[in-house]
N, C-alpha and C positions, 0 to 999 in steps of 0.2 A: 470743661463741662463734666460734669459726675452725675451718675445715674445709679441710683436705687434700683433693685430690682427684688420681687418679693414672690419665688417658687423657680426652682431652677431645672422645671420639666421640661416639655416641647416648648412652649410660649417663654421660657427662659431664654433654653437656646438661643430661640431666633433671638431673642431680647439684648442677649448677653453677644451675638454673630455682631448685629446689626449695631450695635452702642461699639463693638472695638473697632468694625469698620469707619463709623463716624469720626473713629480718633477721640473718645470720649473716653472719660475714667467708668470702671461700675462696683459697683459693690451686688453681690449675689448674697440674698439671703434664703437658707432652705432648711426645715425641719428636720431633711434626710442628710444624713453624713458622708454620701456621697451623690448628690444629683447628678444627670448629667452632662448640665451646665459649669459646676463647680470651676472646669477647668479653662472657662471662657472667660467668667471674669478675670476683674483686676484681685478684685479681693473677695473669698469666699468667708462667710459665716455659716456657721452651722447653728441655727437657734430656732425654735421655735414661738412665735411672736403669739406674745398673750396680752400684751397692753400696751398703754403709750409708753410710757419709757423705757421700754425697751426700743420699738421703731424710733422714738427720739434719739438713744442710742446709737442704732445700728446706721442710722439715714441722714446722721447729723453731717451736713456740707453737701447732701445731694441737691440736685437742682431739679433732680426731678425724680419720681417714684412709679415703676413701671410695676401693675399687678400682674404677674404671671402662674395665677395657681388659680383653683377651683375650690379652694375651703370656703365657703359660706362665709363664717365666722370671722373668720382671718380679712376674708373681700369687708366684710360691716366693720370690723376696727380701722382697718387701712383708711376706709371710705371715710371714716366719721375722725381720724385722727388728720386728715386731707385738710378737711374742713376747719376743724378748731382749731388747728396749728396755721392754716393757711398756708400750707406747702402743697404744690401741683401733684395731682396726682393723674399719671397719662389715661387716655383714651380709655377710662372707664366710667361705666354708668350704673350703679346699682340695682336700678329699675329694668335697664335691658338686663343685665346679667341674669337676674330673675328669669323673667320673661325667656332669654334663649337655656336656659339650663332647665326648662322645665319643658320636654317634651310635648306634654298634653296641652298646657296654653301658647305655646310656641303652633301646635299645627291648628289650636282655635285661631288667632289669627291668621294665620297664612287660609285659612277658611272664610273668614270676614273680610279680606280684601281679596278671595277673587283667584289666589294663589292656588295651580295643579297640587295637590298632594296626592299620596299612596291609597288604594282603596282600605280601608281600618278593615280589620278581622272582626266577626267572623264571614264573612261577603268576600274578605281575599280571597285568590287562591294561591296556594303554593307554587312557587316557594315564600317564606315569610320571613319576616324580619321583627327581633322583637326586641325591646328597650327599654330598660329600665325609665320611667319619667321622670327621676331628678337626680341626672345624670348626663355628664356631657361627655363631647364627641361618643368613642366609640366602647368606652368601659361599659362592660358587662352585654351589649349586643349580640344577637346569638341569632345567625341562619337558622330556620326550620324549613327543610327541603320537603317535607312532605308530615302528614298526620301520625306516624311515629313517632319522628322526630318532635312533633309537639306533645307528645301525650310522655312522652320521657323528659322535656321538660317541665310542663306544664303540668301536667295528671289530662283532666278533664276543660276546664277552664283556667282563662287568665283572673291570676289574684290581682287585687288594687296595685296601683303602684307599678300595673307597664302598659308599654303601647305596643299592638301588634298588628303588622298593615302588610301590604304586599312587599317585597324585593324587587327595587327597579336599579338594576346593574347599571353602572356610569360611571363618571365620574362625582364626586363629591362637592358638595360646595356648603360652604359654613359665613 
């Protein structure tokens, strides 16, 4: 069995762990010349995917095509080269990836059904948490422990383009 894999970040990793535990072939495809996945595969490429023939390329004898990156772009060729080519492309969904990559409709929903979230700013109190909205996991997040610390981020107000709510210490869950 051979497996495609397409961003050789965190979600490579496990991608690239979890394919040589199975005893399966992979191929690692990543923009960057050193991910740090590279060394998990069977076989690394270093390319950056801008059309179908190149993934026809890169993924020819895969059985299957694991997305493990965050590019937008790269996620809409994948998705749409899946389809025409009719080659499986794993446990991805375009529509959620949308949905959880986008901060602000991600905690609308979890609103519409009912789901606890964080008090939003400005009603938080500190300490705060603030987040770029289309942007996942934890890139570009930034503790504001107190109104300093936000007015040295921020100035005065949050500009378009973040979410800023309380700081509820735990663990994590995605």
């Amino acid at each position: 069995f051979k497996v495609g894999i397409l961003g050789g970040g965190l979600q490579g990793t496990e991608a690239a762990c979890l394919t040589r535990w199975a005893g399966w072939e992979s191929v690692l495809v990543d923009a960057r010349p050193t991910p740090p996945a590279s060394g998990l595969a069977h076989l690394f490429i270093h390319l950056a995917i801008k059309d179908f023939p190149s993934l026809d390329q890169v993924f020819d004898g895969c059985d299957l095509v694991v997305p493990a990156c965050e590019d937008l772009p790269t996620l809409v060729l994948l998705s749409s080269w899946g389809r025409e080519r009719d080659r499986p492309v794993a446990a991805f969904d375009l529509d959620a990836y949308r949905l959880s990559s986008d901060k602000s409709a991600s905690k609308e929903l979890f609103r519409r059904v009912g789901a606890p979230t964080p008090q939003a700013w400005p009603e938080a109190t500190y300490p705060l948490i603030a987040k770029p909205v289309s942007s996942s996991g934890s890139r570009g997040v930034k503790l504001l422990d107190n109104e300093t610390d936000f007015k040295a981020f921020f100035g005065q107000t949050v500009p378009p383009g973040w979410v800023v709510e309380e700081y509820c210490p735990g663990p994590s869950s995605s």
